[in-house]
C-alpha positions in Angstrom: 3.9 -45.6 11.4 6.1 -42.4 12.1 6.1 -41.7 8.1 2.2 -42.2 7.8 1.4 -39.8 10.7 4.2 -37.3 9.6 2.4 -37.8 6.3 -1.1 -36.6 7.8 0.1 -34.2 9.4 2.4 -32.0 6.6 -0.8 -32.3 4.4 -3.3 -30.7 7.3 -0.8 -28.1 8.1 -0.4 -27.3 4.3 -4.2 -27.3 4.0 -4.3 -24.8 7.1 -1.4 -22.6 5.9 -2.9 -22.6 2.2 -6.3 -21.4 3.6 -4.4 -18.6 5.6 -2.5 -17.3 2.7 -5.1 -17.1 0.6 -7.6 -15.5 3.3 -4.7 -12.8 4.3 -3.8 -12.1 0.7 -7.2 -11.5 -0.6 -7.4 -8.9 2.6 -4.1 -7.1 1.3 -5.2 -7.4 -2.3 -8.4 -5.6 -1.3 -7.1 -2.9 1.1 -6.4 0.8 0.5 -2.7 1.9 0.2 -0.9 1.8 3.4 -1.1 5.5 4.0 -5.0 5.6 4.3 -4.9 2.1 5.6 -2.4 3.8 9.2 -4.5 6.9 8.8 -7.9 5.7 9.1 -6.5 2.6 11.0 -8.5 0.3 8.4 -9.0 -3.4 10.4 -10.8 -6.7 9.2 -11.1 -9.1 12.0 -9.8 -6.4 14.4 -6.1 -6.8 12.9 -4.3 -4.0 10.9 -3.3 -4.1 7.0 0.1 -4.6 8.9 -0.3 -7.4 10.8 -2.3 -9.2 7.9 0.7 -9.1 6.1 3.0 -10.2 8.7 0.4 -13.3 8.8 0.4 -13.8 5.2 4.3 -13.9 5.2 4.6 -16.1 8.3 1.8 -18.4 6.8 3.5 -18.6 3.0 6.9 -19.3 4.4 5.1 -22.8 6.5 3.7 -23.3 3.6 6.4 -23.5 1.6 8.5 -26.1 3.9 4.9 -28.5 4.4 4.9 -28.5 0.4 8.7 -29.2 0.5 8.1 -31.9 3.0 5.0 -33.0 1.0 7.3 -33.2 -2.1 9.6 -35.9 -0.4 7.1 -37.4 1.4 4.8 -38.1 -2.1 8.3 -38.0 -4.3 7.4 -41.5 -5.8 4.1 -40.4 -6.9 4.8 -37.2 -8.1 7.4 -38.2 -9.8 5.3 -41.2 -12.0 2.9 -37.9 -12.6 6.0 -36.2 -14.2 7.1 -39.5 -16.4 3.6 -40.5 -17.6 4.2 -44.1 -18.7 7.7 -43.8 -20.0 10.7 -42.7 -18.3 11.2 -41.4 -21.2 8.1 -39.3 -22.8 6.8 -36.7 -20.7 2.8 -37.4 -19.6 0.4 -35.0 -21.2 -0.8 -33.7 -17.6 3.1 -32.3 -17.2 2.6 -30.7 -20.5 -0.6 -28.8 -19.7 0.3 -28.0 -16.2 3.3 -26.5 -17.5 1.5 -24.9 -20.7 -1.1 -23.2 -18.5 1.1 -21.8 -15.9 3.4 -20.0 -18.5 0.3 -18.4 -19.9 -0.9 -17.2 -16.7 2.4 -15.9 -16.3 2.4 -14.4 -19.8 -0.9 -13.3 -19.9 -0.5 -11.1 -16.9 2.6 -9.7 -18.0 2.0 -9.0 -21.5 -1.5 -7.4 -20.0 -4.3 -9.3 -21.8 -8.0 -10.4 -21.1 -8.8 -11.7 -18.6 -6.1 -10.3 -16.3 -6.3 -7.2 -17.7 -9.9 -6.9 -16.5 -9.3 -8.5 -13.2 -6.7 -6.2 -12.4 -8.4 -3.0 -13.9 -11.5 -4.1 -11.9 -9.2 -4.0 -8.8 -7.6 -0.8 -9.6 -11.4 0.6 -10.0 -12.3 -0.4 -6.7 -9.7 0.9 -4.6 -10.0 4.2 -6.0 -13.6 4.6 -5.8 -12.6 3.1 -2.1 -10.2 5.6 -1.4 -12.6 8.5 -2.1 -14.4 7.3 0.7 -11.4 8.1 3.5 -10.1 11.6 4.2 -7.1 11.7 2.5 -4.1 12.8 5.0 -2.6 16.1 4.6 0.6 14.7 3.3 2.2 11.5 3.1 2.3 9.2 6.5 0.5 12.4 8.2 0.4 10.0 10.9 4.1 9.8 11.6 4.5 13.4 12.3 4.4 14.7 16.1 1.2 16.7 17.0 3.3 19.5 17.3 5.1 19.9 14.0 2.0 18.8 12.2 0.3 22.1 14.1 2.8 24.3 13.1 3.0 23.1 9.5 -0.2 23.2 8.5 -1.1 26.3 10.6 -3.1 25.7 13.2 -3.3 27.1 16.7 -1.9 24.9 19.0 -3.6 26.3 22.3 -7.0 25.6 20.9 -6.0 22.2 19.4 -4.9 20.9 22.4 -8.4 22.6 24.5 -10.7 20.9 21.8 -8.9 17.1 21.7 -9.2 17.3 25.3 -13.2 18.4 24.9 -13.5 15.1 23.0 -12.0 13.2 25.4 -8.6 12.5 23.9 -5.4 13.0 26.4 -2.4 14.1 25.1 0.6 13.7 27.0 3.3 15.4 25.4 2.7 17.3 21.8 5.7 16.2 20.6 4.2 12.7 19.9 3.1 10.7 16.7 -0.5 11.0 16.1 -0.4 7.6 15.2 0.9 7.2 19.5 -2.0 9.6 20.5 -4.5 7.8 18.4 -3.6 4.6 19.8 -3.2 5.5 23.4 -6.9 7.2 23.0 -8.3 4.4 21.1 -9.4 6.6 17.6 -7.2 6.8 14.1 -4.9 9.5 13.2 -7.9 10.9 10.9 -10.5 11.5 13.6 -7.4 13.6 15.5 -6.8 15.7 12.5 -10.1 16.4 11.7 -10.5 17.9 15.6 -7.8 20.0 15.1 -8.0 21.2 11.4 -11.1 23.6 13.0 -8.3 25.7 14.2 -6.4 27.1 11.3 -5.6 30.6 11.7 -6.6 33.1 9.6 -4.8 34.2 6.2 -4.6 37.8 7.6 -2.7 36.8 10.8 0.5 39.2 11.1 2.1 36.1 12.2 4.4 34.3 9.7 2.5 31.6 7.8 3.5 28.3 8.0 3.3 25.8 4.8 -0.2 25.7 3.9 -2.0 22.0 3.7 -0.9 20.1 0.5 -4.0 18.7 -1.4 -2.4 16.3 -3.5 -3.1 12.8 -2.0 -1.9 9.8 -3.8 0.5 11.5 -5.4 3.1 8.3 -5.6 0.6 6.9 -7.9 -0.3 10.1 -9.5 0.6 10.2 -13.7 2.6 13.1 -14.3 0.4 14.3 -17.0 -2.1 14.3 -14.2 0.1 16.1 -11.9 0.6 18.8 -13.9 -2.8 19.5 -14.6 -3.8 19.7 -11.0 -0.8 22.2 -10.7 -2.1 24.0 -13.4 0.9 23.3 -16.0 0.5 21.6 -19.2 2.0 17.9 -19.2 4.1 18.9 -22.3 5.7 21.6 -19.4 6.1 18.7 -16.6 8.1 17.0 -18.9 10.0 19.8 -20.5 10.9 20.9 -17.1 12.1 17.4 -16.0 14.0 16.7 -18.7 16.0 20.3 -17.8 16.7 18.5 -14.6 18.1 15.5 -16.6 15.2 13.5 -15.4 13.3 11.7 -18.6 10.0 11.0 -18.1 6.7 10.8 -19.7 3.2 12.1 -19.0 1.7 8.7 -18.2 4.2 7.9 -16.2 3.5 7.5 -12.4 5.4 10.0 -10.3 6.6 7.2 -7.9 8.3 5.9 -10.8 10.2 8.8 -12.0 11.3 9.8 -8.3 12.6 5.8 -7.8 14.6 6.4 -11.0 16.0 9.4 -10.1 16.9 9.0 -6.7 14.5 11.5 -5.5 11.2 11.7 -3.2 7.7 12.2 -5.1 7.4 15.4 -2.9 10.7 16.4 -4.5 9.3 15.8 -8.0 6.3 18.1 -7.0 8.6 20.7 -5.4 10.5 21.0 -8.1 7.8 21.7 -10.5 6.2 23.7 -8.4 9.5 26.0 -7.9 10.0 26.3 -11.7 5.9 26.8 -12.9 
């Protein structure tokens, strides 16, 4: 009696798990990058790209110990699915299953139709979705206090502060995350900056300059060759310059990737180049 109900149960709760990892990782699959996704503060259902993620985790891991307790629980039949009618010969369901999930597997890595087109379908769309967000100034713009984002990208902090207020957002202290600001006041991190960007001082200020806004978004998942033409440098530069560093790379290569490799920051891959144009 215990073993039929425990039986019932472990299948529901894998059916329910299965449903919520496949729901939450469709959402992930689907989102922008998480630096849009905190700026913009991107929701489906009213729950962050974060917190679908921590559900999706949480969600695969029951899944995984119902399918382990499913396993034992079903061993007997499973096992004559595996043996086919001889201990001995394998059945010819084993052999497809097994056939077709190494040439999913295959098939995605090696790159070919009709992953290929799934995935360049999904790269498509999440580009053409990211043109619809203001891109933040710099990388996790969000994580920066109101302050020092002021004083980097140059704008007057007296009238920032007047003209948030004028739209109804309170900020306590400067010296807070916009990401804190935004979520005390209930609006994302974009809607903050686009308040205060009205306020950059003039090029002719007698006051020193601070850095000026960087308009290279994305630029983790930016090719080099790419990169370099944005900058204004030829690809064939980019590399040559890199490789003077000691750093080999190539012009299709993502900048993420060459930083990863060589222990650096994408920033510091554009700094450099930008230093030695």
């Amino acid at each position: 009696m215990f073993k039929k109900v425990l039986r019932k149960t472990v299948s529901l709760t894998a059916l329910f798990s299965f449903i919520i990892v496949a729901f939450s990782g469709t959402v992930i699959m689907l989102t922008p990058p998480g630096r849009l996704a905190e700026w913009a503060v991107w929701r489906v259902l009213g729950l962050t790209k974060e917190q679908h993620t921590n559900i999706h985790l949480a969600a695969a891991c029951l899944f995984i110990i119902t399918m382990i307790l499913h396993i034992w629980l079903n061993w007997k039949s499973i096992w004559a699915y595996i043996k086919g009618r001889s201990a001995v010969k394998a059945s010819g369901e084993l052999l497809f299953s097994l056939v077709l999930t190494a040439f999913v597997i295959w098939g995605t890595l090696a790159y070919l139709p009709p992953f290929s087109t799934g995935f360049l379908a999904l790269e498509n769309y999440l580009d053409h979705y990211e043109d619809t967000i203001e891109n933040p100034p710099f990388g996790h713009a969000e994580l920066a206090p109101l302050d020092g984002l002021i004083n980097r990208m140059g704008f007057d902090q007296e009238q920032s502060l007047i003209l948030l207020e004028k739209e109804g957002i309170k900020v306590e202290s400067p010296s807070s995350t916009l990401k804190k600001i935004a979520a005390e006041n209930r609006v994302s991190p974009a809607k903050i900056y686009g308040i205060i960007k009205t306020t950059k001082k003039e090029q002719n200020s007698t006051e020193p300059q601070p850095a000026q806004e960087e308009p290279l978004s994305g630029l983790g998942r930016m090719g080099l060759g790419t990169l370099a033409n944005k900058m204004g440098m030829s690809p064939e530069k980019a590399v040559e310059l890199l490789k003077v560093k000691g750093i080999e790379a190539s012009a299709d290569e993502k900048v993420k990737d060459i930083a990863e490799k060589a222990g650096m920051l994408p920033m510091d891959v554009y700094d450099y180049l930008k230093e030695n144009m």
